[in-house]
C-alpha positions in Angstrom: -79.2 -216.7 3.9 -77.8 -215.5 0.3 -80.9 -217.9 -1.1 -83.4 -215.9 0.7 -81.6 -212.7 -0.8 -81.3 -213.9 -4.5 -85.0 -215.4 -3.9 -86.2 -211.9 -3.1 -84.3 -210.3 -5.9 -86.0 -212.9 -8.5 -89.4 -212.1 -7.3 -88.6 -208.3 -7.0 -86.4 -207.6 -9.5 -88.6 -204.0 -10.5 -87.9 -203.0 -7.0 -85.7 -200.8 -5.7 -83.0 -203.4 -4.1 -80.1 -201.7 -2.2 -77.0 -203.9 -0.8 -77.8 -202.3 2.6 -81.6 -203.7 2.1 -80.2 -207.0 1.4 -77.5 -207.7 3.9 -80.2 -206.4 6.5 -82.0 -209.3 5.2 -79.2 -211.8 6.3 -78.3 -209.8 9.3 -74.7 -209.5 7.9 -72.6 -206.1 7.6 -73.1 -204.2 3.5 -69.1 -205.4 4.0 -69.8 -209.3 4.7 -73.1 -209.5 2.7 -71.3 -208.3 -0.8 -68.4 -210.7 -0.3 -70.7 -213.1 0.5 -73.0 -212.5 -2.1 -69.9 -212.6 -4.8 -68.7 -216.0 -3.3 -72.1 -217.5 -3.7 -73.1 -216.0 -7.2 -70.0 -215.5 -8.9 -71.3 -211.4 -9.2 -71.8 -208.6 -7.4 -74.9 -207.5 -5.9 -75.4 -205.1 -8.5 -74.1 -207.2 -11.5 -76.5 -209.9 -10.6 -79.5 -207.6 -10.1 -78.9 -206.1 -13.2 -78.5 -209.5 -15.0 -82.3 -210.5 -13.9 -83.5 -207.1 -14.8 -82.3 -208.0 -18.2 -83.1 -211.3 -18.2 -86.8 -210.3 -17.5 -86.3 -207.4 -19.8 -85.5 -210.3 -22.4 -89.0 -212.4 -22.3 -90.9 -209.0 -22.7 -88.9 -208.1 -25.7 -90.1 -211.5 -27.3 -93.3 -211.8 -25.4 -94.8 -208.6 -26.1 -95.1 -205.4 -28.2 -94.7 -202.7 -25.4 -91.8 -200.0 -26.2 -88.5 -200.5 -25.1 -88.9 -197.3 -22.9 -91.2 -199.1 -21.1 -90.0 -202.3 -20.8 -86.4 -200.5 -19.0 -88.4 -199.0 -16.5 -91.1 -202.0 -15.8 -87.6 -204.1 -15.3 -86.3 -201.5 -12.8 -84.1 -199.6 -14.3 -84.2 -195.7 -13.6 -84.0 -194.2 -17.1 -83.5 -195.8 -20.6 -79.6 -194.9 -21.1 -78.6 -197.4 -18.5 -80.9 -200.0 -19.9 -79.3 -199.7 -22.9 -76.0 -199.7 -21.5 -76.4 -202.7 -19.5 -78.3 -204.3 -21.9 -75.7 -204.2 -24.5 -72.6 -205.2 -22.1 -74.5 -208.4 -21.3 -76.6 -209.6 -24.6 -73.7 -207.9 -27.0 -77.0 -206.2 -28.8 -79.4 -203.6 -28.3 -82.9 -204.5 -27.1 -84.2 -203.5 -30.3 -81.7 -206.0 -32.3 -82.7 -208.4 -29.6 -86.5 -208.0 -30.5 -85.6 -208.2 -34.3 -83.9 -211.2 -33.5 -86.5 -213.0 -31.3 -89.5 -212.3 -33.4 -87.8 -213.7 -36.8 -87.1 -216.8 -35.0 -90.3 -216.6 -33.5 -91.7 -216.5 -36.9 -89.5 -219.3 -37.9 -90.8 -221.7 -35.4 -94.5 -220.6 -36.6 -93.4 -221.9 -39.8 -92.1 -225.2 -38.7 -94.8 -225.9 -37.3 -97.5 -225.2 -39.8 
């Protein structure tokens, strides 16, 4: 039943996801479902949401141009201090270093291959 939950999270990540949504999903208690959920993933609900926000948030930093701005809220996140916050408690950079980062090795690979 925490499959189903973390499968829905992956494919929904921009969504709003509450842990009363999700333990709906699995007919369990908010109670049961979050110590559940924590057995299973090794995080809480909100933890692991957040990590696949970022994660996400991640490939569109190297996949793409589009501002940072929008890239927090097209990951789900509510406004851009959070992102930032998060972002930098789990990658140990900013999304901009992270971009930086990504598009010089980018460019490094290009080169390699030439």
């Amino acid at each position: 039943r925490i499959g189903k939950v973390i499968d829905y999270i992956v494919n929904n990540f921009a969504d709003e996801i509450s842990v009363k949504k999700a333990a709906a999903m699995t007919s369990m208690s908010s109670t049961t479902f979050s110590r559940n959920f924590q057995s299973v993933t090794g995080h809480t609900f909100v933890e692991f949401v957040n990590r696949i926000r970022i994660g996400q948030a991640c490939s569109m930093l190297y996949a793409t141009n589009d501002q940072v701005s929008s890239i927090c809220f097209d990951v789900g996140f509510q406004n851009l201090a959070n992102f930032n916050r998060h972002f930098l408690r789990i990658k140990n950079m900013t999304p901009s270093a992270y971009r930086q980062i990504a598009q010089t090795e980018l460019a490094h690979q290009s080169k390699e291959m030439q």
